[in-house]
C-alpha positions as CSV (number, residue, x, y, z in Angstrom):
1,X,94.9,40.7,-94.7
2,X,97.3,37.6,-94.7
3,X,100.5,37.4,-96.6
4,X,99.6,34.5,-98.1
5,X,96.1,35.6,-99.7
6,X,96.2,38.2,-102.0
7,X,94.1,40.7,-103.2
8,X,92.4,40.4,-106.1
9,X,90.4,42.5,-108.5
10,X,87.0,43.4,-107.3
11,X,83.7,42.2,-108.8
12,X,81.0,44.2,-109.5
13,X,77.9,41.9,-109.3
14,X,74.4,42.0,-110.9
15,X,71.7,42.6,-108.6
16,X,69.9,40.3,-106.6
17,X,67.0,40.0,-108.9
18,X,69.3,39.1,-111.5
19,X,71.6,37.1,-109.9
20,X,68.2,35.2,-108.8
21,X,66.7,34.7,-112.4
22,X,70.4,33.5,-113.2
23,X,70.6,31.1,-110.5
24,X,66.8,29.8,-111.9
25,X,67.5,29.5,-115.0
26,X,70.9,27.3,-114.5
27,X,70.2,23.7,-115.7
28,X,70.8,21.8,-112.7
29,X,68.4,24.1,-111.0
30,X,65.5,24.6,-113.6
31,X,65.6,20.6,-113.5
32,X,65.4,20.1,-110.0
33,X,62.5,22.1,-109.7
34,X,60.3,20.7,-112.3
35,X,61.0,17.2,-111.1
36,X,59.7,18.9,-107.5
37,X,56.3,20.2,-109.1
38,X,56.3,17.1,-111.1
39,X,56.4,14.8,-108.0
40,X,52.8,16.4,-106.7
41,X,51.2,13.1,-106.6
42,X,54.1,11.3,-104.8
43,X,57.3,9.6,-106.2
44,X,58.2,6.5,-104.6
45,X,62.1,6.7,-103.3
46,X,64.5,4.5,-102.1
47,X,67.1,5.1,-98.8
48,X,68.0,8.7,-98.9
49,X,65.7,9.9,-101.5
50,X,67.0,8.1,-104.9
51,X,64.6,7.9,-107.3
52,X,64.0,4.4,-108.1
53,X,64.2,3.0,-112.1
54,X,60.7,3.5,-113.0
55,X,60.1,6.6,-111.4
56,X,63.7,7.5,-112.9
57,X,62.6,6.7,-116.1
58,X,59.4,8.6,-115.8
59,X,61.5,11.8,-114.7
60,X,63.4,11.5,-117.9
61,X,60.3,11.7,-119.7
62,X,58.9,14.3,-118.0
63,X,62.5,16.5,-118.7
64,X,62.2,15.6,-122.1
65,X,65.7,13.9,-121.8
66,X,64.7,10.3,-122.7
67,X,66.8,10.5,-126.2
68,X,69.8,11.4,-124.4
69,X,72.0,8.4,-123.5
70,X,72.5,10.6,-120.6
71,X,69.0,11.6,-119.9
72,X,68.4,9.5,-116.5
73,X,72.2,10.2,-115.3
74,X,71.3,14.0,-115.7
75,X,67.8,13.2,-114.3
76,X,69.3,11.8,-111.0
77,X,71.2,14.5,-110.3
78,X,68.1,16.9,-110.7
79,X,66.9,15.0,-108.6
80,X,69.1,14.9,-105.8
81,X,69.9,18.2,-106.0
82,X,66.2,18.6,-105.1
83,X,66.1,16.0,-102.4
84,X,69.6,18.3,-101.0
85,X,68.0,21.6,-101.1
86,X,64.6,20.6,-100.1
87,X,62.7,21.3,-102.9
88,X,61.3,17.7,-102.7
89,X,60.6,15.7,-98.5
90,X,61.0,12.6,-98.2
91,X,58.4,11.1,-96.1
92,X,59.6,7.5,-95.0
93,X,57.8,4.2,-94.8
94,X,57.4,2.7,-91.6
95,X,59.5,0.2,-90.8
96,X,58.7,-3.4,-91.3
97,X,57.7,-5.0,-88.0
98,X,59.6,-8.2,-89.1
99,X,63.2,-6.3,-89.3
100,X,63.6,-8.0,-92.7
101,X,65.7,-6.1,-95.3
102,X,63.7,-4.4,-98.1
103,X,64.7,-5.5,-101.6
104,X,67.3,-2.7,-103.5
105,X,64.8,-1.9,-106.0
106,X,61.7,-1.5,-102.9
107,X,60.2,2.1,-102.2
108,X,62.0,3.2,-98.6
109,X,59.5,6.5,-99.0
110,X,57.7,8.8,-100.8
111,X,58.6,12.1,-102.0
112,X,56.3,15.4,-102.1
113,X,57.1,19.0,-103.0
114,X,59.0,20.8,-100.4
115,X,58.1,23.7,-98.4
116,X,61.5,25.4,-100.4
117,X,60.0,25.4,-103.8
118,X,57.3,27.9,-103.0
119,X,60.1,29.9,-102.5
120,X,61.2,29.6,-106.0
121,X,58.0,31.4,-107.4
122,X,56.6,33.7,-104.1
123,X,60.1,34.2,-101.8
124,X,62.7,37.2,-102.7
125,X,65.5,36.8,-104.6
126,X,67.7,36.1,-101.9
127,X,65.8,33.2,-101.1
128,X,66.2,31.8,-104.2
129,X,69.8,32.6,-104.0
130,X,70.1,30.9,-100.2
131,X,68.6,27.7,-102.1
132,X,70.7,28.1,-104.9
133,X,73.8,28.5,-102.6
134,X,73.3,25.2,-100.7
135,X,73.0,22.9,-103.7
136,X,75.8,24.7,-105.3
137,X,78.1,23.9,-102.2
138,X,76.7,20.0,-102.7
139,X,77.5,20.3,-105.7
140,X,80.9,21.7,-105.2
141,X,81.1,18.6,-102.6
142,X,80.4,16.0,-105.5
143,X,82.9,17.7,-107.6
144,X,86.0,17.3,-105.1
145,X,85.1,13.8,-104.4
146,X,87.2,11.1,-105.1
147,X,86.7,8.4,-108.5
148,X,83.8,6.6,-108.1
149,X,85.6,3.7,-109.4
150,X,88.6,3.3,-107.8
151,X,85.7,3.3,-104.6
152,X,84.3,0.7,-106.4
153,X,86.8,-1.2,-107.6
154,X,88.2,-1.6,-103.2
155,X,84.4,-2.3,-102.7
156,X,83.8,-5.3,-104.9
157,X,87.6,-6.4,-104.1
158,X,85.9,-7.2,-100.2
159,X,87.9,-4.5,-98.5
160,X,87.5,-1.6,-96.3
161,X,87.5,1.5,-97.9
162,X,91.2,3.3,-97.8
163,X,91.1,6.7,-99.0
164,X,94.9,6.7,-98.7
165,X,94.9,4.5,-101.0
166,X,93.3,6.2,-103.7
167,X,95.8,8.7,-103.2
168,X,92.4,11.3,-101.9
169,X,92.2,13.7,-99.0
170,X,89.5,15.8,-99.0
171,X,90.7,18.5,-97.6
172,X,93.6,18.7,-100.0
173,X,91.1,18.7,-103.0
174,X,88.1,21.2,-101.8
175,X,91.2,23.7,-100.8
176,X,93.2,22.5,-104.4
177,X,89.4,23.3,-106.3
178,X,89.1,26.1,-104.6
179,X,92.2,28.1,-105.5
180,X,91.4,26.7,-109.2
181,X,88.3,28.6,-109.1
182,X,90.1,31.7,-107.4
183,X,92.8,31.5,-110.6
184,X,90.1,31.2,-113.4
185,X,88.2,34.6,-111.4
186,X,92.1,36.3,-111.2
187,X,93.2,35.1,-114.9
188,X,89.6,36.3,-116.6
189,X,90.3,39.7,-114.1
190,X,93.5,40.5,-115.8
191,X,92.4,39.6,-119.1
192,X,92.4,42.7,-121.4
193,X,89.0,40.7,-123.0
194,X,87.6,39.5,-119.6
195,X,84.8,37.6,-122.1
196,X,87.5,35.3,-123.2
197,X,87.7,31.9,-122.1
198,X,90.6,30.6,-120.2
199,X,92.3,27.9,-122.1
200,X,92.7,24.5,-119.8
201,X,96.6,23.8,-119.9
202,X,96.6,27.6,-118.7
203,X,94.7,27.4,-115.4
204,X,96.2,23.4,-114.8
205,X,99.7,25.5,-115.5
206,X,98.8,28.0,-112.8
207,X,98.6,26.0,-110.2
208,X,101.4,23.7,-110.7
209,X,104.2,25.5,-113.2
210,X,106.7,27.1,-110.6
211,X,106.8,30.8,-111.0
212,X,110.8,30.5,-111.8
213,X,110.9,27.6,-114.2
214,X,111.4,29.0,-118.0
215,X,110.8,25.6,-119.7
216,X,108.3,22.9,-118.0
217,X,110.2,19.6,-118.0
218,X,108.1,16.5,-119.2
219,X,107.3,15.8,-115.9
220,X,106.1,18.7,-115.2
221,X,104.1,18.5,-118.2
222,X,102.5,15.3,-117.2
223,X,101.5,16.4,-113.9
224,X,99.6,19.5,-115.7
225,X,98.1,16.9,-118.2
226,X,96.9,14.5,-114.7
227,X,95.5,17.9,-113.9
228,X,93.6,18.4,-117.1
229,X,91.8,15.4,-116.9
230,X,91.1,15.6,-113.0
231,X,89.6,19.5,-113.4
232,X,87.7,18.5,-116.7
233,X,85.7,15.5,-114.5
234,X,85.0,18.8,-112.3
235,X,84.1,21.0,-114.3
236,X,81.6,18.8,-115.8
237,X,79.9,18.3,-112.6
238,X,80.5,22.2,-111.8
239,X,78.9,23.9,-115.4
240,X,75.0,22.7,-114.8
241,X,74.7,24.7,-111.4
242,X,75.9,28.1,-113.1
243,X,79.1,27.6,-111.2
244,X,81.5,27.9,-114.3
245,X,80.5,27.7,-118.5
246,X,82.7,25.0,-119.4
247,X,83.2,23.3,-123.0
248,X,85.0,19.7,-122.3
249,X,87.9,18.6,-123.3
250,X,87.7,17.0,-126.7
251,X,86.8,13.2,-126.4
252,X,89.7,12.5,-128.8
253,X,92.1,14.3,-126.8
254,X,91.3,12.4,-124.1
255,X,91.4,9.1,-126.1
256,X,95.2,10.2,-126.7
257,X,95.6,10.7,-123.1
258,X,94.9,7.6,-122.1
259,X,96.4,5.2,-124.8
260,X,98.3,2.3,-123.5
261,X,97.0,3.3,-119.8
262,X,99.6,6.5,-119.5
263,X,98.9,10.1,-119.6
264,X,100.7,11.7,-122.2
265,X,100.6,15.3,-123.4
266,X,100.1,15.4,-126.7
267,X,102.2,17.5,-128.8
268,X,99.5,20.1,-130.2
269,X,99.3,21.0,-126.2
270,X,103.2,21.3,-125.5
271,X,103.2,23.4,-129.3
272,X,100.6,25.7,-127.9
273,X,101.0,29.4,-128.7
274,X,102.4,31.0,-125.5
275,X,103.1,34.4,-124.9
276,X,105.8,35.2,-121.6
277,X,105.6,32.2,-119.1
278,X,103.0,29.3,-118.7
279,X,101.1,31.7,-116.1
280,X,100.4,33.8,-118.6
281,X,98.8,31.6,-121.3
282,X,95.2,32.5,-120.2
283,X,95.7,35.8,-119.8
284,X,97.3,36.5,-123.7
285,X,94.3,34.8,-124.7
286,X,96.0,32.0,-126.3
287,X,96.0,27.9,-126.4
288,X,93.3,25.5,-126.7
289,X,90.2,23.7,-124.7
290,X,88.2,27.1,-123.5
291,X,86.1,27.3,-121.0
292,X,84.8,30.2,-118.6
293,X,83.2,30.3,-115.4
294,X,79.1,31.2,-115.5
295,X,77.2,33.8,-113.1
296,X,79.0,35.4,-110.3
297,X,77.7,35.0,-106.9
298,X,78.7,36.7,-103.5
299,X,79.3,33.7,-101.5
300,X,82.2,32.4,-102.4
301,X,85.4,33.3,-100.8
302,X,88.9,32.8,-103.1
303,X,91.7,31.5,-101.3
304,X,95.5,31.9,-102.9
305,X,96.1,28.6,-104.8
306,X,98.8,26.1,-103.4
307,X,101.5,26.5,-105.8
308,X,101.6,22.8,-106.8
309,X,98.1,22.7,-107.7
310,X,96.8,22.2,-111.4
311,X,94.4,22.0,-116.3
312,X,91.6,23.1,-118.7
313,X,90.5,26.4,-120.3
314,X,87.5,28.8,-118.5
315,X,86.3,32.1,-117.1
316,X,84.4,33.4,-114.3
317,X,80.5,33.9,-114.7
318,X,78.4,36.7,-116.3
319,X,76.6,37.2,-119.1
């Protein structure tokens, strides 16, 4: 093994029968296949398999979602998690002999159940868990992504998208959200209650406190609260696959974060009950914002952490 990747605890998982059932019965998932079943009679989709406004609308229905201000943003991403793990095929229309540009809101195809949701009901369990695997790793994909609105903002300023300047490199974040995920499994490990969540500022703190500072400084601090933010937009995106069982950061905290446009700590977060060093916050058991990682699943390979990576509370997965 590499000097630079440690060993960790081992895992005992479920088996794959249970692992399976837990993989069905995560939101994201359960969704995604009843908008497949529910698309029997063909839903009309635009370019790449979005789901167009009435159909979307219908969908939200059909979840039982419609009196959740959320409802069709949750409903889309059902939805494209089916169209990614083929649990819905999209058959296109043929193209129009006139080469003239179909209107954003006109049906570019029609989708059908896919030949992968049989599996969900008549395959084995590691079918369900192959399926299961690819839209978490599209998921996992949506999660490292950059701000949708700094993309937007370039967009509608006329320019060619710079990733440089949204200060994004994708490498950088899958291998920065990967070691986060390999410290929430190592910090929950060496918990004496491996049930307990693992408060945010711990795991942010983990991957960006130096293992010989005593005291954070306040810049420190601010980097860890950045962090916070960044790894509760991911976790979001990261809890309805099974992936992790987050609770979010409180919407007031956040409020505080962002007043007068600057991330600031606030002082219930630097007063936090710590035990030892920063590192070790999660582990006593101690802070604030929990949240904890949901079922465990034997694909995923933990890479050491960059040491100037880092916020949030959680645990790995299990029931």
């Amino acid at each position: 093994m590499s000097a630079d990747r440690p060993t960790l605890p081992p895992v005992r998982l479920h088996s794959e029968a249970e692992l399976a059932r837990d993989a069905l019965s995560a939101p994201l998932m359960a969704r995604a296949a009843k908008l497949a079943r529910w698309a029997e009679r063909g839903v009309p989709v635009g370019v790449g398999g979005e789901i167009l406004q009435e159909p979307l609308a219908a969908a939200t229905e059909h979840l039982g979602l419609a009196a959740d201000e959320d409802g069709p943003a949750y409903t889309a991403e059902a939805w494209q998690l089916a169209v990614d793990t083929g649990l819905v095929e999209i058959e296109e229309a043929p193209d129009d002999e006139d080469g003239t540009d179909l209107p954003d809101n006109a049906a570019a195809g029609t989708a059908t159940p896919g030949e992968e949701l049989g599996l969900l009901t008549s395959g084995s369990p590691q079918d369900i868990l192959d399926i299961w695997l690819g839209g978490m790793e599209t998921v996992l994909a949506d999660a490292a992504a950059p701000d949708l609105a700094d993309l937007a903002d370039q967009l509608t300023q006329g320019g060619e998208l710079d990733l440089d300047a949204i200060d994004w490199n994708p490498e950088e974040e899958a291998e920065m959200l990967d070691g986060i995920l390999g410290n929430l499994y190592l910090l929950t490990a060496l918990n004496e209650r491996p049930d307990q969540d693992v408060p945010l500022p711990a795991l942010a703190a983990s991957m960006i406190v130096p293992d010989d500072m005593d005291e954070p400084t306040d810049d420190v601090l601010e980097e860890v609260s950045e962090a916070m933010m960044r790894l509760d937009d991911q976790f979001r995106v990261l809890e309805p696959i099974g992936l992790v069982a987050y609770k979010p950061v409180d919407e007031a905290l956040i409020e505080e974060l962002d007043e007068d446009g600057e991330t600031v700590l606030p002082k219930d977060l630097r007063q936090a009950p710590v035990q030892g060093d920063p590192h070790r916050r999660a582990a006593d058991g101690r802070g604030r914002l929990p949240l904890r990682p949901g079922p465990p699943h034997p694909a995923r390979r933990l890479r050491r952490p960059r040491p100037d990576a880092g916020r949030g509370g959680a645990r790995p997965g299990g029931r």
